[in-house]
Structures are given as C-alpha cells and as structure tokens.
Kinemage of the C-alpha trace (Angstrom):
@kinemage 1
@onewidth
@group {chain A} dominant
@subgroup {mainchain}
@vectorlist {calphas} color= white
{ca unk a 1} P 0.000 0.000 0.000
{ca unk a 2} L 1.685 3.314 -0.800
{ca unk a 3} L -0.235 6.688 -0.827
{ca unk a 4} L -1.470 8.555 -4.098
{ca unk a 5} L -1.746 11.891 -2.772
{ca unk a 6} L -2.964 14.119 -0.055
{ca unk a 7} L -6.103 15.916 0.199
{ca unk a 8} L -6.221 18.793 2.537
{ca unk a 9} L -9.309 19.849 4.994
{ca unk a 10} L -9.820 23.074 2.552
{ca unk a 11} L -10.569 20.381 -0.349
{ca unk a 12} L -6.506 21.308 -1.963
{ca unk a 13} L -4.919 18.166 -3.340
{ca unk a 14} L -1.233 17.201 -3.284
{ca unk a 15} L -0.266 14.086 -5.495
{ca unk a 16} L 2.293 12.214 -3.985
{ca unk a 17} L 5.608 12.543 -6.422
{ca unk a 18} L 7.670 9.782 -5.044
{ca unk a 19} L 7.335 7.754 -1.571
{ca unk a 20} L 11.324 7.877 -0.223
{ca unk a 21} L 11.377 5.411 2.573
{ca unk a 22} L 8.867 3.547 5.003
{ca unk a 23} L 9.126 2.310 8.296
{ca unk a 24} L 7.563 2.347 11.482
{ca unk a 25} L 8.076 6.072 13.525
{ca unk a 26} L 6.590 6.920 16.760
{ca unk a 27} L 4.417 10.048 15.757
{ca unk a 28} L 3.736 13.061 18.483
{ca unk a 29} L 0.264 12.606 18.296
{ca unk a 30} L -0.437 9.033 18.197
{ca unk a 31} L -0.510 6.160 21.341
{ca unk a 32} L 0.208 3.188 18.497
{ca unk a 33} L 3.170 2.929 16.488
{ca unk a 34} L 2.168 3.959 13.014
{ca unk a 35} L 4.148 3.222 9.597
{ca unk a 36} L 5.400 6.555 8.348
{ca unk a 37} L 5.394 7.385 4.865
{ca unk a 38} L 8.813 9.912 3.739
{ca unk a 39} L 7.118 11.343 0.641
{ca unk a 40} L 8.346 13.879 -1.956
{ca unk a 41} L 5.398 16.100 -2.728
{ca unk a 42} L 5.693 19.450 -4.576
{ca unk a 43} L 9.651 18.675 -4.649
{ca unk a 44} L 9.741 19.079 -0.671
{ca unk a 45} L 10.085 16.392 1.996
{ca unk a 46} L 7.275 15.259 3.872
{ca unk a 47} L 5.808 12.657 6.336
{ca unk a 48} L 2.962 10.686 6.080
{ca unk a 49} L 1.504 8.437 8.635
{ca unk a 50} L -0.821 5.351 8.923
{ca unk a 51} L -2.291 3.410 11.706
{ca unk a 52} L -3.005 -0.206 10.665
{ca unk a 53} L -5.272 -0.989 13.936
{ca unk a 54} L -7.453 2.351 12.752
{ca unk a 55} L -7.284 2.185 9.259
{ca unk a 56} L -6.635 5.820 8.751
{ca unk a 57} L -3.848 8.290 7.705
{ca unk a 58} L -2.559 11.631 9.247
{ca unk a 59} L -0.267 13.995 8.986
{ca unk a 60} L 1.353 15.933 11.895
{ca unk a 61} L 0.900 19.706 11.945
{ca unk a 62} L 4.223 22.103 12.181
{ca unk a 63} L 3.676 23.808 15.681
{ca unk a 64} L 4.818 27.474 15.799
C-alpha cells in the first residue's frame, strides 16, 4: 500500500511525487506505532503516517 496523494481539509490536493522510505516512527500525536510514509510532494520532503489498527492516515501539523 503506498499513498497517491494528499487531500487537505480546505478540499486542496497534493499528489504524492515519489514515496522515499517507510518504516515504522513513533508520531507526536499518536498512542500506536504507526508506519510513516517519507514522501516527496511538490519537490519538498514530507511525512505521512498510517495506523493499521485504525485504518486511517494523518499527517502531523508544524507547531509554531
């Protein structure tokens, strides 16, 4: 399973240029140990996650 691309809350969609690496990360916002997705999206670096036991997919927000 590898991801496509990203759709945003406001409805914007990313496609997913290349996935770089996955393994399993800890994640700050997450109690189980998702598999995290290094993508290359727009030509920048990014990090995708994915909880098998929930069947969904996040991403963590930059905090200021």
């Amino acid at each position: 399973m590898r991801p496509l691309s990203l759709t945003w809350e406001d409805g914007r969609t990313f496609l997913i240029d290349r996935v770089k690496f996955i393994e399993r990360a800890a994640a700050h916002v997450s109690a189980v140990l998702p598999v995290r997705y290094t993508c290359l999206i727009g030509g920048r670096c990014r990090e995708l996650y994915f909880e098998p036991e929930a069947q969904r997919w996040f991403v963590e927000v930059a905090r200021a």
